[in-house]
Structures are given as structure tokens and as C-alpha cells.
LUMNU-31186 format. One record per residue (C-alpha): residue number from 0; x, y, z. Coordinates in Angstrom, 3 decimals, decimal comma. Layout:
residues N
+-----+----------+----------+----------+
! num !     east !    north !       up !
+-----+----------+----------+----------+
! NUM !        X !        Y !        Z !
...
+-----+----------+----------+----------+
end
This chain:
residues 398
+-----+----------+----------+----------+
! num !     east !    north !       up !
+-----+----------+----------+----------+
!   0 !    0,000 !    0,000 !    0,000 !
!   1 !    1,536 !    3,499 !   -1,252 !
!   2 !   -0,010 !    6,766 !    0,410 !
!   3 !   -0,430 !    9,069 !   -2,523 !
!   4 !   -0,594 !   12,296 !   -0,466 !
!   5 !    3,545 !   11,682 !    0,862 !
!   6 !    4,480 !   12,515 !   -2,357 !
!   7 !    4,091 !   15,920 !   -4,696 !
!   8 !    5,761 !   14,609 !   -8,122 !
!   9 !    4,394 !   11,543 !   -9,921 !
!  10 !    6,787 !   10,158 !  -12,750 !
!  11 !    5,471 !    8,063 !  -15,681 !
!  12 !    8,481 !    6,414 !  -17,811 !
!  13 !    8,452 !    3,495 !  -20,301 !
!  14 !    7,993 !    1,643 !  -22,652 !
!  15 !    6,718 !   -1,163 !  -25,316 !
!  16 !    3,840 !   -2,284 !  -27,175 !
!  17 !    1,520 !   -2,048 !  -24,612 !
!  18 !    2,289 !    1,365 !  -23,362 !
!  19 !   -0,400 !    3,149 !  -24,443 !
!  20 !   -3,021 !    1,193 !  -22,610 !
!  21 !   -1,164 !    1,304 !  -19,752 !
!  22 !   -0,202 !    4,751 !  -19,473 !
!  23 !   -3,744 !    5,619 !  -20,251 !
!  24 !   -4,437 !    3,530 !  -17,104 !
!  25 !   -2,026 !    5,304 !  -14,080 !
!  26 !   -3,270 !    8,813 !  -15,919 !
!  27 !   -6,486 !    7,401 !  -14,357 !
!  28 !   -5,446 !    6,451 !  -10,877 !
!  29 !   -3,196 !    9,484 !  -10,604 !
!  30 !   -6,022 !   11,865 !  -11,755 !
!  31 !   -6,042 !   15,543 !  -10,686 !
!  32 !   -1,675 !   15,075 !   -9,515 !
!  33 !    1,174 !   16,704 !  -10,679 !
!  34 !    2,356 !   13,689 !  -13,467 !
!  35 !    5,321 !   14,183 !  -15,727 !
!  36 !    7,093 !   11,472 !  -17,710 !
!  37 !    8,039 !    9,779 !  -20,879 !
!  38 !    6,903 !    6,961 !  -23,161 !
!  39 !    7,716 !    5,557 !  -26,510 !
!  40 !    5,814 !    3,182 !  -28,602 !
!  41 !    6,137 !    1,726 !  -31,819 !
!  42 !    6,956 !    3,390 !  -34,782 !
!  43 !    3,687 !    3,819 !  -37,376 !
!  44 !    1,494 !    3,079 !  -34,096 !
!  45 !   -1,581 !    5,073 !  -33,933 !
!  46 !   -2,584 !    6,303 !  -30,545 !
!  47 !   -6,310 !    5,730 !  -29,692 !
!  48 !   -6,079 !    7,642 !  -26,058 !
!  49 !   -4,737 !   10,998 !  -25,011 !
!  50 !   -1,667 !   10,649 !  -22,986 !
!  51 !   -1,218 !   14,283 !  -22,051 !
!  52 !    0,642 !   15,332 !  -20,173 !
!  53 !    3,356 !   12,773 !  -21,018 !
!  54 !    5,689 !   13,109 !  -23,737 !
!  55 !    5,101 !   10,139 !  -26,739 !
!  56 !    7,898 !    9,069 !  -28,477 !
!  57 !    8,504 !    6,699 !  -31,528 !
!  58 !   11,206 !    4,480 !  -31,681 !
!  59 !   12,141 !    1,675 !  -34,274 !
!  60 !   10,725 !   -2,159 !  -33,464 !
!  61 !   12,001 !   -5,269 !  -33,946 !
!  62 !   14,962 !   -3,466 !  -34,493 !
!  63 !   16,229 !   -0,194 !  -32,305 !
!  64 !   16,619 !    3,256 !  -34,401 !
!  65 !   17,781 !    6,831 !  -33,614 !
!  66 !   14,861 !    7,712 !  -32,135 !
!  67 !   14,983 !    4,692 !  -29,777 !
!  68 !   18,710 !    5,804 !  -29,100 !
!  69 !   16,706 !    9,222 !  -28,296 !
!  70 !   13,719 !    7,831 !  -26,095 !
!  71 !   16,309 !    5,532 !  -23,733 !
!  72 !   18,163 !    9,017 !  -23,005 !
!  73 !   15,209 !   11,158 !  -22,102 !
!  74 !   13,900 !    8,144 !  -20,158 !
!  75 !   17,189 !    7,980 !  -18,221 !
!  76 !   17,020 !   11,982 !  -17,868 !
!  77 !   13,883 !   11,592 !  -16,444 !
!  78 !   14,703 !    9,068 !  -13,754 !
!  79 !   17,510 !   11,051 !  -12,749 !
!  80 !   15,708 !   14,322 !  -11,733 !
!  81 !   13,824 !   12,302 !   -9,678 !
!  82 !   13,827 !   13,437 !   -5,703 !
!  83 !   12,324 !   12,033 !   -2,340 !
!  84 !    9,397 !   13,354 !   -2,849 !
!  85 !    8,345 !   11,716 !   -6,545 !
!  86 !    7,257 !    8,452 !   -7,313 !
!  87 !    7,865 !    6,583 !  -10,180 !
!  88 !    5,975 !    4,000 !  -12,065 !
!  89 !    8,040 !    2,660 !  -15,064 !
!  90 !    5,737 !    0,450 !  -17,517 !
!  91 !    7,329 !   -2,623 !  -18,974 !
!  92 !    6,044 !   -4,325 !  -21,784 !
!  93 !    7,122 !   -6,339 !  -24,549 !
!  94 !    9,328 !   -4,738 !  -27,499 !
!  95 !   10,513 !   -1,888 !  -24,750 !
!  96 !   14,420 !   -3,353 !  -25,310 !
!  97 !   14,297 !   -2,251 !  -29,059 !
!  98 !   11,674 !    0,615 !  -28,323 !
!  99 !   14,385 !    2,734 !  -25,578 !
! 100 !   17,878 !    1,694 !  -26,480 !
! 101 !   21,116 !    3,276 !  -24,877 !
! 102 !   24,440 !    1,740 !  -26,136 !
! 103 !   26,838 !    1,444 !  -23,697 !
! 104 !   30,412 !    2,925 !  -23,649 !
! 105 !   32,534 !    1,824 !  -26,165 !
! 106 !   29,620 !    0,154 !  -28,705 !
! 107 !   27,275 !    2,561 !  -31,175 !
! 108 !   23,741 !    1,579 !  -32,154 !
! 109 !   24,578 !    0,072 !  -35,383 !
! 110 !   26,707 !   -2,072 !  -33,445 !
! 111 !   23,945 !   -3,157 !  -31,209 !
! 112 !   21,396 !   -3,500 !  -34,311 !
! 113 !   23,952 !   -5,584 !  -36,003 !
! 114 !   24,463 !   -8,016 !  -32,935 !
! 115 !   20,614 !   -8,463 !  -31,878 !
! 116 !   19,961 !   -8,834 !  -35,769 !
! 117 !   23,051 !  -11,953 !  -36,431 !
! 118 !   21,318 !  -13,389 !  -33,020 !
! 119 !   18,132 !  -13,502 !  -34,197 !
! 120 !   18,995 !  -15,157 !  -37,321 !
! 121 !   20,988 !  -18,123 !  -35,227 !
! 122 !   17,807 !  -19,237 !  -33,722 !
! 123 !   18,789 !  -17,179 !  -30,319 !
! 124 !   16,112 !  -17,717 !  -27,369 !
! 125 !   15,143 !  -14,670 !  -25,796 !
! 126 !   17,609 !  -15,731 !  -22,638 !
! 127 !   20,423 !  -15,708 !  -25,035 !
! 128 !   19,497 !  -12,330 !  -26,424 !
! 129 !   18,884 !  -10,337 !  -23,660 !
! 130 !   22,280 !  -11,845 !  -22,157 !
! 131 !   24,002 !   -9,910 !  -24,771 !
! 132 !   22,081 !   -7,315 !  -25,261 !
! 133 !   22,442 !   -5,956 !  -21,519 !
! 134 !   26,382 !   -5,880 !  -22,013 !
! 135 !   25,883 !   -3,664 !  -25,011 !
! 136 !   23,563 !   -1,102 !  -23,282 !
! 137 !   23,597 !    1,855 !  -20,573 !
! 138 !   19,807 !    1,170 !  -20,131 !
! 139 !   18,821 !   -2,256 !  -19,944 !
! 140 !   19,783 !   -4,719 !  -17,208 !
! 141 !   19,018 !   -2,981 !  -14,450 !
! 142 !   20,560 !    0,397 !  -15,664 !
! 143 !   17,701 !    2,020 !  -15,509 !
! 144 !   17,123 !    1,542 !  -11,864 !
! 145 !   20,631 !    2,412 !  -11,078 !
! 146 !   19,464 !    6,020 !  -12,678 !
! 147 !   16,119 !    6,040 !  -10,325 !
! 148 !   16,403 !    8,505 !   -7,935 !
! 149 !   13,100 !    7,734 !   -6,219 !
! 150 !   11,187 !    4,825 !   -4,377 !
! 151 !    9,663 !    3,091 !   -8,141 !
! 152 !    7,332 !    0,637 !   -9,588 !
! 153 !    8,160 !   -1,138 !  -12,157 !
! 154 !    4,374 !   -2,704 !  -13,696 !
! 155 !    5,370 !   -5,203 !  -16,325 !
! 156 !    3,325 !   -7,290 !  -18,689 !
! 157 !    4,990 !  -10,204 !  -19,486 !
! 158 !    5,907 !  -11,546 !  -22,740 !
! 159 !    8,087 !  -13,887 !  -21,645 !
! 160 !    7,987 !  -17,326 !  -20,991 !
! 161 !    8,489 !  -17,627 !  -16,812 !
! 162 !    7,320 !  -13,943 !  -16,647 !
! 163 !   10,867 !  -13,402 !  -15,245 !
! 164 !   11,292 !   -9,906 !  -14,616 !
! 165 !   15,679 !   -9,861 !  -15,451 !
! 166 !   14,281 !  -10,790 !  -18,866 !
! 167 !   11,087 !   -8,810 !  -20,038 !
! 168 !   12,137 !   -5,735 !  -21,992 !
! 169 !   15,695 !   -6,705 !  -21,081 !
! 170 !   14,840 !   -6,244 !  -17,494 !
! 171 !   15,687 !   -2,111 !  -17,038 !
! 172 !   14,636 !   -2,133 !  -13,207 !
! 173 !   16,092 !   -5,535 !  -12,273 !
! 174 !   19,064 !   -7,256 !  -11,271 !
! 175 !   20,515 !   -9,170 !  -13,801 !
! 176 !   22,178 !  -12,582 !  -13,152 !
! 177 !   23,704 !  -13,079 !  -16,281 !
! 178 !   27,763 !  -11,686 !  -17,099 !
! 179 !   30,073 !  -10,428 !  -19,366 !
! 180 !   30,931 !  -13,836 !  -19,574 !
! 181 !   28,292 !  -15,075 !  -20,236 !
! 182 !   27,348 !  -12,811 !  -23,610 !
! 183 !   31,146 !  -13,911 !  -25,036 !
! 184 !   29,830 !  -17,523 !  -24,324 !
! 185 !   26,688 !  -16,731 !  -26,435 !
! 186 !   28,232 !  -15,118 !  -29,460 !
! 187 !   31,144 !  -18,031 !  -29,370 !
! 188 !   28,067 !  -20,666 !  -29,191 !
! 189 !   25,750 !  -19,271 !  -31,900 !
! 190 !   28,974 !  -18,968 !  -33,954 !
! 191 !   27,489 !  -15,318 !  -34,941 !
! 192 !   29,696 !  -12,341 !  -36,554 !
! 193 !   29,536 !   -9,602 !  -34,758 !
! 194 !   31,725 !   -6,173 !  -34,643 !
! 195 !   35,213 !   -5,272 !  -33,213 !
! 196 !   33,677 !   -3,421 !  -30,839 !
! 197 !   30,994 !   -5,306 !  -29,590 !
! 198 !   34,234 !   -7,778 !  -29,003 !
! 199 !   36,707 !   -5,391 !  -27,696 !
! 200 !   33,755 !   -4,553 !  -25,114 !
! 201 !   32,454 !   -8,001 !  -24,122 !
! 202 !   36,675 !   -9,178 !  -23,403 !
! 203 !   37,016 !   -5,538 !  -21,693 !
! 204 !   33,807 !   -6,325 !  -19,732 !
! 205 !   35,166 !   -9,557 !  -18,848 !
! 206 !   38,415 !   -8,342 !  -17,773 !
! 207 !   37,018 !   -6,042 !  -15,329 !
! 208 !   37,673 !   -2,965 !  -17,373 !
! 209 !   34,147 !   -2,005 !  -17,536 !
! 210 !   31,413 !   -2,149 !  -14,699 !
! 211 !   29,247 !   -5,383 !  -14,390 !
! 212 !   25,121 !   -4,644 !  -14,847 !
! 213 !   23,664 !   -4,334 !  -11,496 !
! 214 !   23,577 !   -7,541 !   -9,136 !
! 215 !   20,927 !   -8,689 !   -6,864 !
! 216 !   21,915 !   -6,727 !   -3,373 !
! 217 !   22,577 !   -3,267 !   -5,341 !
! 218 !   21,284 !   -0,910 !   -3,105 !
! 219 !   19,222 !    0,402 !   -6,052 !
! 220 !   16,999 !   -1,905 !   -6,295 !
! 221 !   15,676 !   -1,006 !   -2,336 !
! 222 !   13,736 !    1,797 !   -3,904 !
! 223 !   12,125 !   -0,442 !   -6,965 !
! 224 !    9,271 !   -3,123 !   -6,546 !
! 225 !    8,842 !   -4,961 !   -9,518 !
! 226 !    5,521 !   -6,645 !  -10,067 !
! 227 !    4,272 !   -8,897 !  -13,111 !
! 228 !    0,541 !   -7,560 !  -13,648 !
! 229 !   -0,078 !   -9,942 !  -16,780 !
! 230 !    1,341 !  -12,256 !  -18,660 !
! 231 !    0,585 !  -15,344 !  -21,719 !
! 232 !   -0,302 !  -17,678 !  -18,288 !
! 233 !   -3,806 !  -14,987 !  -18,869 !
! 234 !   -4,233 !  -15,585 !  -22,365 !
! 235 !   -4,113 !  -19,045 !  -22,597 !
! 236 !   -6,919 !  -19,208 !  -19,349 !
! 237 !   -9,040 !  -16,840 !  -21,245 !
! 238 !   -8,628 !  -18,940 !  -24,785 !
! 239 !  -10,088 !  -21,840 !  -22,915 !
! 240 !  -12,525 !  -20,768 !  -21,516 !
! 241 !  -13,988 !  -19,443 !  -24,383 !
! 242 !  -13,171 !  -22,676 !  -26,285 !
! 243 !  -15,380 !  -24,846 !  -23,629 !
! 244 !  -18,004 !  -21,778 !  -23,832 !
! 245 !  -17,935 !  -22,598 !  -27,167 !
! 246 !  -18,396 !  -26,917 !  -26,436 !
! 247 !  -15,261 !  -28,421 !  -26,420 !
! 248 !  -13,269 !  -30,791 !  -23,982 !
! 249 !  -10,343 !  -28,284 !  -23,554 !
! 250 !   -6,652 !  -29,039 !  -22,300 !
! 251 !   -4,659 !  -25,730 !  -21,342 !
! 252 !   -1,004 !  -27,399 !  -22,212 !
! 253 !    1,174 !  -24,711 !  -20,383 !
! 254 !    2,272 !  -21,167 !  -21,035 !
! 255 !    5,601 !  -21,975 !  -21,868 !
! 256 !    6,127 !  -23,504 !  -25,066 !
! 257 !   10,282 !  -23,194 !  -26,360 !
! 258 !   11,846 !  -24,543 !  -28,621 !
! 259 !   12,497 !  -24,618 !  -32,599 !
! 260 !    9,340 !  -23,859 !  -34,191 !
! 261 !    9,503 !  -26,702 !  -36,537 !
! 262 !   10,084 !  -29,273 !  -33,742 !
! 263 !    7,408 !  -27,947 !  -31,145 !
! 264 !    5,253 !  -28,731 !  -34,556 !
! 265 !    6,010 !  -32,848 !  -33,355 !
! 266 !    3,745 !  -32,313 !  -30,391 !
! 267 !    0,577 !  -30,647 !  -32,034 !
! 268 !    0,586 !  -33,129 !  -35,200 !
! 269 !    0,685 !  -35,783 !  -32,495 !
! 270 !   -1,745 !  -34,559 !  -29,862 !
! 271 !   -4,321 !  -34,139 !  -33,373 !
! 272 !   -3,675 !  -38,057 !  -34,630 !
! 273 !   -4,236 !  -39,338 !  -31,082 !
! 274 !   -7,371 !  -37,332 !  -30,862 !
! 275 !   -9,096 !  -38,806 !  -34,257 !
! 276 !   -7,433 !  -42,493 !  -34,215 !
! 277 !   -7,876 !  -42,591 !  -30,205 !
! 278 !   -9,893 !  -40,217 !  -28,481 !
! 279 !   -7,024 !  -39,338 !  -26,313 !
! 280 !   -6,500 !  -37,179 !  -24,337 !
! 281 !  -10,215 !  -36,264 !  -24,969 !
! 282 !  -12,584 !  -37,371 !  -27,802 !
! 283 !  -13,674 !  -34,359 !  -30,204 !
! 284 !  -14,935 !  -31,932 !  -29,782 !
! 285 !  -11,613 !  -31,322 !  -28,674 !
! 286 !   -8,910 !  -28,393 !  -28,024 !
! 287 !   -5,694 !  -27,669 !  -26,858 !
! 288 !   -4,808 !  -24,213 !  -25,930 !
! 289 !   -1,110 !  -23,207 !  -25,255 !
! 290 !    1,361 !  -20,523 !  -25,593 !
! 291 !    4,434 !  -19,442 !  -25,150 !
! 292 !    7,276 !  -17,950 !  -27,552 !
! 293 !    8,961 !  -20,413 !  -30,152 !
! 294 !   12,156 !  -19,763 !  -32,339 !
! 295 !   13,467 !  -20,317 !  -36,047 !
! 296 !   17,040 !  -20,662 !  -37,208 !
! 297 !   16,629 !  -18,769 !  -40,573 !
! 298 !   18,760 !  -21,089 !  -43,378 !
! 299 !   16,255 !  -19,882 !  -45,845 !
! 300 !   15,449 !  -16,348 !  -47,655 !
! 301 !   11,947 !  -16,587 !  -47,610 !
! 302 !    9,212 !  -14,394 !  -45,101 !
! 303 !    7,479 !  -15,603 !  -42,468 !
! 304 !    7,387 !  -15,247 !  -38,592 !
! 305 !    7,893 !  -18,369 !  -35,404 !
! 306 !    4,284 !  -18,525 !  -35,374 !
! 307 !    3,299 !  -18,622 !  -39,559 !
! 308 !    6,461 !  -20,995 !  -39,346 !
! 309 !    4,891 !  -23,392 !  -36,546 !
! 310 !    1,306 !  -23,510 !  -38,359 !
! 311 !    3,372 !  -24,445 !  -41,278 !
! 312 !    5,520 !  -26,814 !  -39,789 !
! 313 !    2,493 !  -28,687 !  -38,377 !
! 314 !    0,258 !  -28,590 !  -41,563 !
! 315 !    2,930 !  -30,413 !  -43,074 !
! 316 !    2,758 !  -33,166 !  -40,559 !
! 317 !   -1,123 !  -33,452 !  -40,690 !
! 318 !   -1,340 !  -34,449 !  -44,353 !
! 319 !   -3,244 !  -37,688 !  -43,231 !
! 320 !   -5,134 !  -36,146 !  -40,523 !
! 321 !   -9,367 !  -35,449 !  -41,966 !
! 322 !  -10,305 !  -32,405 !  -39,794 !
! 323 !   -8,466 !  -29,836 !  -37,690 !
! 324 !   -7,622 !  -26,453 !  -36,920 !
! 325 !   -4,208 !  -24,956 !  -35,771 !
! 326 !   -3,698 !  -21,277 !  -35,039 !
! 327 !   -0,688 !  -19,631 !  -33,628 !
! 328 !   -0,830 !  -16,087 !  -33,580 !
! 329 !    1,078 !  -13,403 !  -31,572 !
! 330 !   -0,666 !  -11,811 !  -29,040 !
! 331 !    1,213 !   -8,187 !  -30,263 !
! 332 !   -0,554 !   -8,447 !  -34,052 !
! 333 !    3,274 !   -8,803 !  -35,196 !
! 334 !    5,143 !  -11,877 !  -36,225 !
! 335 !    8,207 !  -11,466 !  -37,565 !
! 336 !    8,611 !   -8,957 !  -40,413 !
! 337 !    5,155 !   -9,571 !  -41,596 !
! 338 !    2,145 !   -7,605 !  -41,681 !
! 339 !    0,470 !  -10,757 !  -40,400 !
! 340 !    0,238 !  -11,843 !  -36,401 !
! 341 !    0,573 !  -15,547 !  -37,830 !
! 342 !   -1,554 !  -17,868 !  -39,412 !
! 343 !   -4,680 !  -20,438 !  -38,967 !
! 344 !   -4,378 !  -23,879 !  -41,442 !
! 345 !   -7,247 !  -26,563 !  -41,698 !
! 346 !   -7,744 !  -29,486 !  -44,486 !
! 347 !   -8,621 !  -26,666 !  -46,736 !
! 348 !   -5,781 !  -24,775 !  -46,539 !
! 349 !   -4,111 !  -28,112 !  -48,011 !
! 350 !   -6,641 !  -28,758 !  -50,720 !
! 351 !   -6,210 !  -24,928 !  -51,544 !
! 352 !   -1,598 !  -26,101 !  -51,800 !
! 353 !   -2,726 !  -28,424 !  -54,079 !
! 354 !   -5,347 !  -26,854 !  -56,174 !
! 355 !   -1,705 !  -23,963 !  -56,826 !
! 356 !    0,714 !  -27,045 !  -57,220 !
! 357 !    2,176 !  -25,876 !  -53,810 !
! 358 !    4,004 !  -28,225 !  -51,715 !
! 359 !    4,334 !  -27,186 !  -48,396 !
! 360 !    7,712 !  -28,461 !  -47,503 !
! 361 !   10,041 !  -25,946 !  -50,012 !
! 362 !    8,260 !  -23,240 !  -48,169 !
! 363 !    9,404 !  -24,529 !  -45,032 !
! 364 !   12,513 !  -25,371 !  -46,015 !
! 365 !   13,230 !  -21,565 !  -47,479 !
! 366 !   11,756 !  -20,094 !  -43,874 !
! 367 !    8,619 !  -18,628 !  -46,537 !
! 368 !    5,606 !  -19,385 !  -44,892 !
! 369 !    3,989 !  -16,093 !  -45,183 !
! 370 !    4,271 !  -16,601 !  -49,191 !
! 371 !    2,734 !  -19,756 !  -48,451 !
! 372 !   -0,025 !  -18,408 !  -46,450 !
! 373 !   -0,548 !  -15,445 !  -48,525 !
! 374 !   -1,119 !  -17,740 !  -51,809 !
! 375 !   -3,068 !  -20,464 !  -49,760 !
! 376 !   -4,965 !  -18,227 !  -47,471 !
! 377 !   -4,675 !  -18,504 !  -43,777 !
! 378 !   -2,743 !  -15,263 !  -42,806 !
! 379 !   -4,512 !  -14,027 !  -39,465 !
! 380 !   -4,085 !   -9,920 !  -39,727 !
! 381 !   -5,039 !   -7,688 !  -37,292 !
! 382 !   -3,237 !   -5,053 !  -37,120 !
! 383 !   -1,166 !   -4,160 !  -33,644 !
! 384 !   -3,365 !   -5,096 !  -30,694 !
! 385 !   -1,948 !   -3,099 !  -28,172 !
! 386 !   -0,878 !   -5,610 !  -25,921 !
! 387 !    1,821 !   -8,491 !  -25,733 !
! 388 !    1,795 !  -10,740 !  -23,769 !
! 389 !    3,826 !  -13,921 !  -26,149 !
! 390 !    2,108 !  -16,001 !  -28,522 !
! 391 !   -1,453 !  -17,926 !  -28,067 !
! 392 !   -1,651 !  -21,761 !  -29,954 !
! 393 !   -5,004 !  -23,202 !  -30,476 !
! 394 !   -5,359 !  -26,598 !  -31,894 !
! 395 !   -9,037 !  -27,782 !  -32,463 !
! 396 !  -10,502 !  -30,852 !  -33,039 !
! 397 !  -14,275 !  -31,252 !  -34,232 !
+-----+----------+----------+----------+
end
């Protein structure tokens, strides 16, 4: 419990696909108070609230831009002229480590762009990512924090699998566990080329040359409380519900699907065959809900996004199965660097491949499943949703 009336500055920072809702939100609890603050959204996003009196900024997503580089700053200017008698609330969500980016000493943007871009196209799980991308920056990993001035909340909707706050948005107001040492380990396991100064940094890092990202026990974080206030755990709950609303026998899997998207495609193609030939584990009408956040090593030079890539992954395997659905879509409206949040695929969507001569497999095999989709039909566009919280999986079974 906070008491409002001890403090005479309220301080609104952050960040991420969700940030408009949000901010929208503590403009409402904080109603008729002196608020101030910062936050930056997606490039191209339209605002449906007013957010006055914060400042809106636009920064670059999936990839960070100068305006990003701009947004981190003011963000980090803002938490500094912070006193004991503000309050803070930074709000995390999803694509706030590309939306507010700060290299760190020694590294420039393009560096940073280049590394997060070569990791990406390894297959790199969001662990992996983040570990590297905290050495490269001033604001992630707990930097921000280290810049509060003030006691802070840090309200984060979670987009990550575990909800683990070191890892959403590159965890600005956490500790961080992971080390210099750790990010060389990454780039020297991926095999990924990076530049001579993302290098030089990482060894220096290593060596002790430049500071570690702050550790649990940094007096810092004595001022922040960070609390998860959503996450893909919600999504999948609400997905079946409305699924047995709707008549089915429904199995929420888990919120924390990993993995390569074409292998995580095994489990639904099985799941489907045991529900026709079997009735196990239900008889239709039958559906299994799940999320989470899959990967994809790109080998190919086709388009597509992990979830387009998992629907097409498991179409492939379901050749022999009569009737299905399977959806994955991204909660965000985004997958990849598509227009599409991912894609749906039935028996149809098959007949349709063959009816064009199209084989699935080549499009797997070149990473193109959104020119797959896009000639078959099955691309699920909405637009972006204004939230993110990971990516929603709905096999169904009538």
C-alpha cells in the first residue's frame, strides 16, 4: 500500500507495445496530480487515447533506431531528476528493449542493431538475447534503476515465458544474473559475426575494465518493486474458456512452449492423430490451448514469422489427418517482419496447396511461410493489438 498524499511529483516512464493502454491507465489512478514522464511506442502506431501530459515518443521495433537511441536518453534523464518526494511507475512491456535503447560505452547503435539482428537469425532464445544485449547497453539490465532517484514501480506485462522480470524488456529495473561472460559464451556458441567493438567490449567487460550490470543486493533496487501484472499464463486461461463456452473438452497445455518452431510442430501433429485415431486425451470436440514464444534458425530467404512458421511446420505433418484447426498467432498483431500476427491452417488450406501445385515443404525449407499463407490463405491480420503478452496456440478438433 503506497499513500499518494507523501508525495508531490508523480513520474510516468516506459515503454513497449503495450504502453499506451497502460499509461492511459495510471493517468487514471493518478487523476487531478502533478504527473510528468516519458513513453515511446512503436513506430507507425496510432494512438487511440490521449496521454497528455506525457511526452510520446517513436522508436524503431524489432529493431532499435535513432529515435529509440533518443527515447532511452530522455527516459534515463527523467529518472535522474527524480527526488524524495516523486514516485515513479516505469511500464514494462514487450518490445521496450528495441523501443528505448542506450548503447553502452565503447559500442554505437549500429553495433547493437547488427548483434541483436546476427542473433536472431541463429535461432537465439530470448535468454540468449537479452544476455548480450544488456552488455551492449547503458539502459537495460538494471541500468535504468541504477538512474532512479526515487522509491519506483516497475508494472510489467509479461511476454516472456516464466514472466521473469531480469528478462522482459531486457529487465531495465532488475538485477541481472547473467555476465560479461556469459554474452562472449553466447556469441562463441551461436557462432554469430559480430563487430570489433561489440568484441573489444564483451573481453574488456570480462576483464574487469568495464562495470558489471547491477547484481541482486545493489542498493538500487531497495527503492524499486517490480511486479508482473499480466502475462501469456492470462491468455491461454481466457482462450479456454472461451473454447469450452464454445463446447469443447479443452486441455490448457502450459504457457511456456520453447523450442524450434519446426520441432514444437512434433507435439501438435501428435496430440491431433491421437485425438481422431484414439480419443485421447479427450474425444472431439476437442482443443488444446497453449502458448508461449517459439524460435526459427533462418537457413532460408523466404518471409514468415515463429508462429506462420509453426502452423506451417504442423500442416505439413497433418497431411493424413481429416479435420483440424491450428492457429498460432502473436498476441502483439506482429510476427516477424510480416504484416500478419501468424496464421490459422485446416484441411482446406491443403486442398487450396494443391489446387496452386504448392508443396508445403520448399516453403518450409526456405523459412517462406507467409508466401505460403498469402497464396493459400490462412494469414490471421489484425493489425497491432496493443498488448503483448507472447504467442497464443489453439489446436481444435471437431
Amino acid at each position: 500500500m503506497v499513500e499518494l498524499r507523501r508525495f508531490r511529483d508523480f513520474v510516468i516512464v516506459g515503454g513497449g507495445k503495450a504502453a499506451e493502454g497502460m499509461a492511459a491507465e495510471m493517468l487514471r489512478l493518478l487523476d487531478g496530480l502533478d504527473v510528468r514522464g516519458v513513453v515511446v511506442v512503436p513506430r507507425g502506431y496510432r494512438l487511440r487515447r490521449r496521454l497528455k501530459p506525457l511526452e510520446v515518443l517513436y522508436g524503431g521495433h524489432p529493431l532499435p533506431d535513432s529515435m529509440s537511441e533518443e527515447a532511452g536518453r530522455l527516459i534515463l534523464e527523467m529518472a535522474s531528476s527524480c527526488s524524495g518526494d516523486s514516485l515513479a511507475f516505469v511500464l514494462v512491456s514487450g518490445g521496450f528493449s528495441a523501443l528505448a535503447a542506450v548503447p553502452a560505452e565503447g559500442v554505437s547503435l549500429q553495433d547493437k542493431v547488427e548483434a541483436t539482428s546476427a542473433l536472431l537469425r541463429a535461432g537465439a532464445s530470448i535468454d540468449e538475447l537479452n544476455t548480450v544485449r544488456k552488455h551492449l547497453s547503458a539502459f537495460k539490465g538494471g541500468w535504468l534503476a541504477k538512474s532512479l532517484r526515487c522509491r519506483a514501480f516497475s508494472l510489467i506485462l509479461s511476454d516472456v515465458v516464466g514472466d521473469r522480470v531480469d528478462v522482459i524488456g531486457s529487465g531495465p529495473t532488475a538485477p541481472d544474473p547473467t555476465t560479461f561472460r556469459d554474452a562472449l559464451d553466447v556469441l562463441r556458441r551461436r557462432g554469430v559475426e559480430v563487430s570489433e567493438n561489440v568484441w573489444r567490449r564483451l573481453r574488456r567487460g570480462a576483464e574487469g575494465i568495464y562495470p558489471e550490470t547491477p547484481k541482486q543486493g545493489d542498493p538500487c533496487f531497495r527503492r524499486v518493486v517490480n511486479v508482473v501484472v499480466g502475462g501469456c499464463v492470462d491468455s491461454v486461461k481466457a482462450a479456454a474458456l472461451e473454447m469450452r463456452r464454445r463446447g469443447y473438452s479443452v486441455v490448457a497445455l502450459t504457457s511456456g512452449v520453447v523450442g524450434e518452431a519446426r520441432t514444437v510442430a512434433n507435439l501438435f501433429a501428435a496430440v491431433a492423430r491421437d485425438v481422431v485415431r484414439h480419443g485421447v486425451p479427450h474425444a472431439p470436440p476437442f482443443a488444446l490451448v497453449a502458448g508461449g514464444e517459439t524460435t526459427v534458425t533462418v537457413r532460408g530467404r523466404g518471409r514468415g514469422g515463429r508462429n506462420q512458421e509453426l502452423v506451417l511446420a504442423t500442416l505439413h505433418l497433418l497431411r493424413d489427418v481429416p479435420r483440424f484447426v491450428f492457429a498460432s498467432i502473436g498476441t502483439d498483431g506482429v510476427d516477424g517482419v510480416t504484416d500478419a500476427a501468424g496464421a490459422v491452417a485446416t484441411p482446406q488450406t491443403l486442398r487450396n496447396a494443391a489446387k496452386e501445385g504448392l508443396d508445403p515443404l520448399p516453403f518450409l525449407e526456405d523459412n517462406d511461410s507467409y508466401t505460403f499463407f498469402s497464396r493459400v490463405g490462412g494469414l490471421v491480420l489484425t493489425g497491432p493489438t496493443g498488448t503483448n503478452v507472447g504467442d497464443l496456440m489453439i489446436l481444435a478438433i471437431r
